[in-house]
C-alpha positions, -999 to +999 in steps of 0.1 A: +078+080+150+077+081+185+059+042+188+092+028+167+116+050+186+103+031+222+096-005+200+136-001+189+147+008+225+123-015+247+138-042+225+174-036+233+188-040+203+206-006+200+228-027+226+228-059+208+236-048+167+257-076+164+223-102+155+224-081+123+257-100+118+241-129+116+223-129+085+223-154+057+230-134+030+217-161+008+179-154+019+185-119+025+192-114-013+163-136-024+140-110+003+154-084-019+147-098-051+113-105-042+111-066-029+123-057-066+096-081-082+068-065-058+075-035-072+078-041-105+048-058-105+031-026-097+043-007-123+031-036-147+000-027-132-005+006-138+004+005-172-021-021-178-050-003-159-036+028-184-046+006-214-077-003-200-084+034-195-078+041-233-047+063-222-018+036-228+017+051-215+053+040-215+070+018-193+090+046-180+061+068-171+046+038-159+076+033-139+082+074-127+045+072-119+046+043-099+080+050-080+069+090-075+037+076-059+057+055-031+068+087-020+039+113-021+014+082-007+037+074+020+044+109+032+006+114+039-019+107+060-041+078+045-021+076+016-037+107-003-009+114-024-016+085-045-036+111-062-007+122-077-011+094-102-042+111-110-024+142-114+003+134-135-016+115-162-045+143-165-013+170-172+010+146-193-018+125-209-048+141-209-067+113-189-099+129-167-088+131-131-118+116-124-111+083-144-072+084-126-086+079-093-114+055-107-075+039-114-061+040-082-094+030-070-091-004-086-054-008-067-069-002-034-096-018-027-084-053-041-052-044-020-074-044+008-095-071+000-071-095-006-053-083+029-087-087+047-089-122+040-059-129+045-059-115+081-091-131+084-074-162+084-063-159+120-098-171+133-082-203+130-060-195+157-061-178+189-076-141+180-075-110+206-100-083+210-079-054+190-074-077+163-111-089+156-124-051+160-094-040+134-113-070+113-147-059+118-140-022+111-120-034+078-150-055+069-174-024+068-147-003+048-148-029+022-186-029+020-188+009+019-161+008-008-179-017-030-212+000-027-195+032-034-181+013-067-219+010-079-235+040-062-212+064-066-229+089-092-256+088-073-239+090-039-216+123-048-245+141-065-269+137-034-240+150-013-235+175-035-269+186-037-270+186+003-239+206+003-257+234-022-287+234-004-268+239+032-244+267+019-268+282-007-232+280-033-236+261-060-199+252-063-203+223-043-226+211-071-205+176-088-212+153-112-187+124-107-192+087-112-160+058-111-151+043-145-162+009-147-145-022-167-154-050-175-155-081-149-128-103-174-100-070-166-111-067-128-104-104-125-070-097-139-062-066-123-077-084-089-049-112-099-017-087-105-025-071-072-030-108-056+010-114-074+020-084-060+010-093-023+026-131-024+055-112-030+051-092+003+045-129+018+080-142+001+102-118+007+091-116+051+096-150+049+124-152+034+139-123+061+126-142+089+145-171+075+177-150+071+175-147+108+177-186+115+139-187+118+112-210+099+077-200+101+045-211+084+041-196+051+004-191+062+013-178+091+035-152+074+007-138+055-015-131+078+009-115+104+017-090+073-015-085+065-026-078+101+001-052+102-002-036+073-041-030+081-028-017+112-008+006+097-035+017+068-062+024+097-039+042+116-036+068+085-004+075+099+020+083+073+036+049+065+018+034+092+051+039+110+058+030+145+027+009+144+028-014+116+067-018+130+047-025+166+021-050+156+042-069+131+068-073+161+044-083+181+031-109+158+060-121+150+069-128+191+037-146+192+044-171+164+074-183+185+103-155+174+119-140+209+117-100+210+155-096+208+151-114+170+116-098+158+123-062+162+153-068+141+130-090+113+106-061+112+134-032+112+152-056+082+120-061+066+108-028+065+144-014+055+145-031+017+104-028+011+093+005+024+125+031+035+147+025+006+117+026-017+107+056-002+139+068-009+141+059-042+109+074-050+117+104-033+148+108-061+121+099-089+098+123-077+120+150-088+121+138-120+080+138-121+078+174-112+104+183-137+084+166-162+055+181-148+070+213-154+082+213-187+046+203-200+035+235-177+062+259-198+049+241-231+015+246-230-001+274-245 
């Protein structure tokens, strides 16, 4: 809070809010749009991993899921309250909470795998040291995470058995293994999140635009996806303060003055991640109240 707080001073725009005056409305809308798309897109997703799971829900659970999640992931550290998904369907549907993170597991890593190389793009171009580090570091999490994919029985039971050993308490001992599917739905499910991300691309474009500025489309993507790994390795609840920095930042070095990028980001960032995390912070009520109910019903 306090990085965006000096970003949104240092910038001088709280003396200059007129340049939000100047926006086309026309691409401002179609920024929007593609913010609504993006995130109904993911709730398409997660009622298609639900299927794939054996555990096929509604649209609107699919939808409270996916909006509740916007808010418990953002509000911690490294995104942990994604779990909730987990949560919600073991309680309401009677998944294993194993299997729902095996589920979210599926969203993140081609989330990040996709951003990876899209950021990895930018060795095309003029690269500094921060950023090549922030790819090398995201290159090992990927391999870690795909090893983990295929190793992970045996991975978890030899900590386990390490653990029980150490403390001499054998509640530590876990049996726990991801859910696999078949290559056919991870293509697909790689190709919804792949959907979902263009949209991200769109709509900055299309708020950079709105300010009077044209950049490469290809350039777009991988100043977002530079950012948002920023943000994401940061753990930092919504990677705020420095996914607003870097994207700024980025931004000023494809060509867009300060006095016009802060405002992009701050624009940017105000229809795809604070109004959703509004949004899902209204949901979210409606989650625990359903959450709830099932609690009172059971026997």
């Amino acid at each position: 809070m306090v990085i965006l707080f000096y970003l949104i001073i240092s910038s001088g725009i709280i003396n200059n809010l007129k340049i939000f005056f100047i926006l086309n409305l026309g691409y401002f809308f179609l920024a929007i749009t593609f913010s609504i798309t993006n995130i109904a897109i993911k709730i398409y997703r997660w009622h298609y991993l639900s299927l794939l799971f054996q555990k096929p829900i509604s649209w609107q659970d699919a939808s409270i899921i996916t909006l509740s999640s916007f808010f418990y992931a953002n509000i911690t550290p490294g995104k942990i309250g994604d779990l909730f998904k987990a949560y919600y369907m073991r309680a309401k549907y009677g998944l294993n909470l194993l299997n729902g993170i095996s589920m979210i597991f599926f969203e993140r890593l081609f989330e990040i795998v996709i951003l990876f190389f899209c950021a990895l793009l930018i060795v095309s171009r003029k690269i500094d040291d921060s950023t090549l580090i922030i790819l090398q570091f995201t290159a090992i999490l990927i391999i870690m995470l795909i090893v983990f994919y295929y190793k992970s029985e045996w991975i978890v039971n030899f900590l386990s058995k390490v653990l029980v050993k150490i403390t001499d308490n054998d509640r530590f001992s876990i049996s726990f293994s991801l859910q696999k599917i078949s290559p056919g739905h991870v293509l697909i499910v790689f190709f919804i999140t792949l959907l979902s991300l263009i949209c991200e691309f769109v709509r900055l474009w299309f708020v950079v635009a709105a300010f009077g500025f044209i950049v490469n489309p290809l350039d777009i993507a991988i100043i977002f996806s530079i950012s948002i790994i920023f943000g994401l390795i940061s753990q930092i609840p919504l990677g705020i303060g420095v996914m607003e920095g870097s994207l700024s930042i980025l931004l000023e070095r494809s060509g867009i003055p300060i006095q016009y990028s802060v405002p992009i980001v701050l624009t940017d960032r105000m229809i795809s991640m604070y109004l959703v995390l509004v949004v899902g912070f209204i949901v979210s009520h409606v989650s625990w109240n359903e959450l709830r109910k099932l609690t009172l019903e059971s026997p």
